[in-house]
N, C-alpha and C positions, 0 to 999 in steps of 0.2 A: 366384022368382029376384029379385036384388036389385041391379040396376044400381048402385046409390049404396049405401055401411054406413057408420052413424055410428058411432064408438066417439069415447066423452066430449063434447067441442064437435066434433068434426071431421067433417066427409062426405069419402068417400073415392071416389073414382070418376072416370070420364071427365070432363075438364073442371074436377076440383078442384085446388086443389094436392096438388100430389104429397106424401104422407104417411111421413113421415123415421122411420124407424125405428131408434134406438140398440140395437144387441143387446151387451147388458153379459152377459148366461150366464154363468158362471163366470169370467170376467176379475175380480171382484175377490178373488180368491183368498181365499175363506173371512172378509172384514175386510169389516165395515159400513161404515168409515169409507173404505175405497177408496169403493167402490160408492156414498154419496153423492158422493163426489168425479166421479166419473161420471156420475153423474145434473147434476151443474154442467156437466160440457162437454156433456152432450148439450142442454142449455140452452139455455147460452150460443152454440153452435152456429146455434139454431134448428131442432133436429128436434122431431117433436109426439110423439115414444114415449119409453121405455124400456124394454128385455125382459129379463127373466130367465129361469132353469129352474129348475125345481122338482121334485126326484126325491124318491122313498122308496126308500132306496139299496137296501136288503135287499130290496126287488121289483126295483126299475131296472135293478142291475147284472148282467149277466149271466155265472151259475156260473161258467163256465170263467174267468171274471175277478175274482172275489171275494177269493182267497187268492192272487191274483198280486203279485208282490211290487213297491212303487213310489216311486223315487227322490224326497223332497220337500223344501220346504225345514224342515220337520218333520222327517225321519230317513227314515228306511226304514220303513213301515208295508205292510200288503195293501192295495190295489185298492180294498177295498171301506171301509178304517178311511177312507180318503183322502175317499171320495165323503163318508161323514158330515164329515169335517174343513171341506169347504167348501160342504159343505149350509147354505142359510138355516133359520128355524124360525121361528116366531111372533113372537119381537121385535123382530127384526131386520125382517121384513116389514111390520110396523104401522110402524117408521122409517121403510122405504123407501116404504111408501102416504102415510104423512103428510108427508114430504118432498117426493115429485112433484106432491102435489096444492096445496102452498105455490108452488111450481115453476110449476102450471098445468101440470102435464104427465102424461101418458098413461101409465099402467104396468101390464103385464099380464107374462105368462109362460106358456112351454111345459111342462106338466103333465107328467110322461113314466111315470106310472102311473095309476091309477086313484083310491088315496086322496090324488094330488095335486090331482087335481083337487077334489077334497071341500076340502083343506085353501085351495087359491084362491079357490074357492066365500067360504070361511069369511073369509077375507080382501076379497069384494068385487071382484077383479081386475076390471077394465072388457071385458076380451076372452080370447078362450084362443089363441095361438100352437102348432099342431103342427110339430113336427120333423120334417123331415123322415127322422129313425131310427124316428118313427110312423109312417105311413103306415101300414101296414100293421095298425097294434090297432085293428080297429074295434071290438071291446069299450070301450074309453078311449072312441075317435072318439064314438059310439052317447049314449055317458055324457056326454061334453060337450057334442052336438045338446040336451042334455034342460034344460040350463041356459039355452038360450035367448039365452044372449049372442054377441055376433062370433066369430068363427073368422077366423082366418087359417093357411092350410094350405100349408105346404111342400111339394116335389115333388122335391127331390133326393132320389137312389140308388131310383128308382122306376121304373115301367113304367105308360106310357100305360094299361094295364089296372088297376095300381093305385089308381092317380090314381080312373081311374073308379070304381074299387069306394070308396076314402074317402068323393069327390062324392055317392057315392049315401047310403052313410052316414049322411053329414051332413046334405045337402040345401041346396038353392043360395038358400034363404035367409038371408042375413047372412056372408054365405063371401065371402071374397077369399083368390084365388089368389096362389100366388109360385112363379115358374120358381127354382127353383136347382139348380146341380150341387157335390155334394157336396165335391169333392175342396180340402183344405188345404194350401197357399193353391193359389186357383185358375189355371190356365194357361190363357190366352185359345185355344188349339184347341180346350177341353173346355166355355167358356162356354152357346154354341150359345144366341145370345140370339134369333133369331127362334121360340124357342118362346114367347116372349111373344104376338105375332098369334095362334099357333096357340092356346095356351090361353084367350085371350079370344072365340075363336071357338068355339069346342068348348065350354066351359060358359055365357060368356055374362055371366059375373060380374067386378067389377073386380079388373086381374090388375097383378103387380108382380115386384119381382126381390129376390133374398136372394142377395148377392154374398157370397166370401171373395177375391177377389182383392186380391194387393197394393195396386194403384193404383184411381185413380180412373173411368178412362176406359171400361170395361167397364158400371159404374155409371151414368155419363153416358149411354152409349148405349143401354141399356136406358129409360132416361125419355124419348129421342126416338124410340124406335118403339113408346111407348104404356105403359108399365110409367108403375102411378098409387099404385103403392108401393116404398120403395127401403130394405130392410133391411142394414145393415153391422154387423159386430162391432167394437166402440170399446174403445181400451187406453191407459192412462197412460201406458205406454213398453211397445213390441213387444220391448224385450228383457226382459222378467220373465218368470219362471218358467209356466210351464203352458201347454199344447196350442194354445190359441186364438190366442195373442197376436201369434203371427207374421203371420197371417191377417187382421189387426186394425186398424182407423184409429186413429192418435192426435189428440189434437184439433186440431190445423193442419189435419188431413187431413181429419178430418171438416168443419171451418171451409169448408175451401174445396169440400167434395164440396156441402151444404148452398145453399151462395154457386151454383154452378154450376147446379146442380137448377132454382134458380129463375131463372135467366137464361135456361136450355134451354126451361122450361116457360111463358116468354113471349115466346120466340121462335118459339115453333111455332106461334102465332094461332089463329085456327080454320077454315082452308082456304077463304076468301072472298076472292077476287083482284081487289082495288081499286086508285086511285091513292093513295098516301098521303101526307099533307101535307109531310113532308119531299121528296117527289119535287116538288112543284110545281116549287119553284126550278130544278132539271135540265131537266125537262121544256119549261119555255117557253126554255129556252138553249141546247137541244141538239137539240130536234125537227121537224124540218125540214115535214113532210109528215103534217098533221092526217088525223083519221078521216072 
């Protein structure tokens, strides 16, 4: 078990700073040039990630949605032409590795087959992010334990039996957990963010949050009852084209989710109940009746 995981310079865990994760996934619509441009605000921001996904369409996409038909700003193609159209490849990846690492910055991705994971292998990614639409391939999971690098495991659209069978999977060395719930964009009834204690209690590893909700404040509150990672999808503008975007901070949002993060995370101290130097002044002008 591994109370603290480094991925690149960073320790991740109780007591660190909270670890900002940009999920760019498919936000930049199939264009390199978006997706540096994203990788600039997750920057300039100040988060320490950036996340992608990494599919082999013709395993990823599932049948029944292959030949379905899908409005783009490309034309009308299937389902399955769409996913090649915004799949990265090998050159685009060695930009985006040589880019974040100019940047100083973290970049990994969620694999969501098995030769992707070969192909991130082959690229060096610093960590592997599962989706939570994995969960459930412990074939994949099995294959990424063997690489030996970080994990970081989602748990939206899953079942506390699930979770478990991944955890076992995997194995709670180098594993950080994230509470999320699946649903686009999220509605604060369906958050149910005190499963953050409950999963830090139950495996024991540093645990965090993978929000979609609109706003900020869901996010926020997750870093004050202990979440020491905070994953958000980041967009140029939520009104462009494709599934994510609605879901999505632009960078003011992120600017200021970042700004807040860290004002939370040194407001919280570490539960030592002292006098502190700002109180002195009150204290001799207002306390009538010494110890």
């Amino acid at each position: 078990m591994s109370e603290v995981v480094t991925i690149g310079s960073n320790q991740i865990g109780q007591g660190r700073p909270v670890y900002v994760i940009a999920e760019i996934g498919l936000n930049h619509n199939g264009s390199v040039e978006t997706a540096l441009q994203l990788i600039d605000v997750a920057a300039n921001a100040g988060c320490q990630a950036v996340k992608f996904q990494k599919r082999t369409p013709a395993i990823s996409t599932p049948e029944h949605m292959k030949d379905t038909p899908r409005e783009t700003p490309w034309g009308t193609m299937t389902y399955l032409d769409y996913r090649y159209k915004v799949e990265f490849e090998k050159e685009e990846y060695d930009q985006i590795a040589a880019y974040c690492h100019a940047k100083g910055m973290d970049w990994f991705a969620s694999p969501w087959d098995e030769p992707s994971v070969d192909f991130l292998e082959d690229r060096d990614a610093m960590a592997y992010k599962i989706a939570s639409a994995s969960v459930t391939d412990l074939s994949m999971l099995a294959k990424i334990r063997e690489t030996g690098k970080p994990v970081i495991l989602s748990t939206g659209m899953s079942t506390i039996e699930q979770v478990d069978a991944a955890v076992e999977t995997l194995g709670l060395d180098n594993l950080i957990i994230l509470h999320a719930t699946s649903t686009y964009p999220l509605p604060p009834e369906e958050a149910n963010l005190r499963m953050i204690p409950t999963l830090m209690e139950r495996y024991g590893v540093p645990t965090g949050y993978s929000g979609h909700e609109p706003g900020l404040q869901i996010s926020l509150a997750a870093v004050a009852l202990g979440a020491c990672v905070v994953e958000r999808h980041i967009t140029l503008d939520r009104t462009m084209w494709g599934s994510d975007h609605a879901a999505s901070l632009e960078p003011q949002g992120l600017d200021h989710l970042v700004r807040d993060i860290r004002i939370i995370e040194t407001g919280l101290g570490d539960g030592v109940k002292r006098v502190f130097p700002g109180e002195q002044a009150p204290l001799s002008k207002l306390r009538r009746v010494g110890a």
